[in-house]
C-alpha positions, 0 to 999 in steps of 0.5 A: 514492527518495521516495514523493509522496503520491497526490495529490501524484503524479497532479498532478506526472503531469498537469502532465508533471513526471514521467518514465515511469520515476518514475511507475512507481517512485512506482506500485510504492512505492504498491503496495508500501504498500498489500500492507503494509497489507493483508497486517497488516489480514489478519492481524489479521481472522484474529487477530479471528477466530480470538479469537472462535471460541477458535481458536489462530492460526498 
């Protein structure tokens, strides 16, 4: 499955070019991306973190 980017998505959606069953599948792939992007964010802030308080990080 292809991932639309967002906007691309809300406006397929609007327009009723999507059915129930691609929006969620589009809606889980951006989830999916974002608990990517958090989880490596957080651990680069605990990687900063732990560098400035001479910390080893696990």
């Amino acid at each position: 499955m292809s991932q639309y980017n967002l906007q691309q998505f809300v406006k397929l959606w609007a327009q009723e070019r999507l059915t129930t069953e691609q929006a969620i599948g589009q809606i889980l792939l951006h989830l999916q991306e974002l608990a990517e992007r958090l989880k490596a964010l957080e651990q680069r802030m605990r990687s900063s973190t732990a560098a400035e308080s001479g910390e080893e990080t696990p």
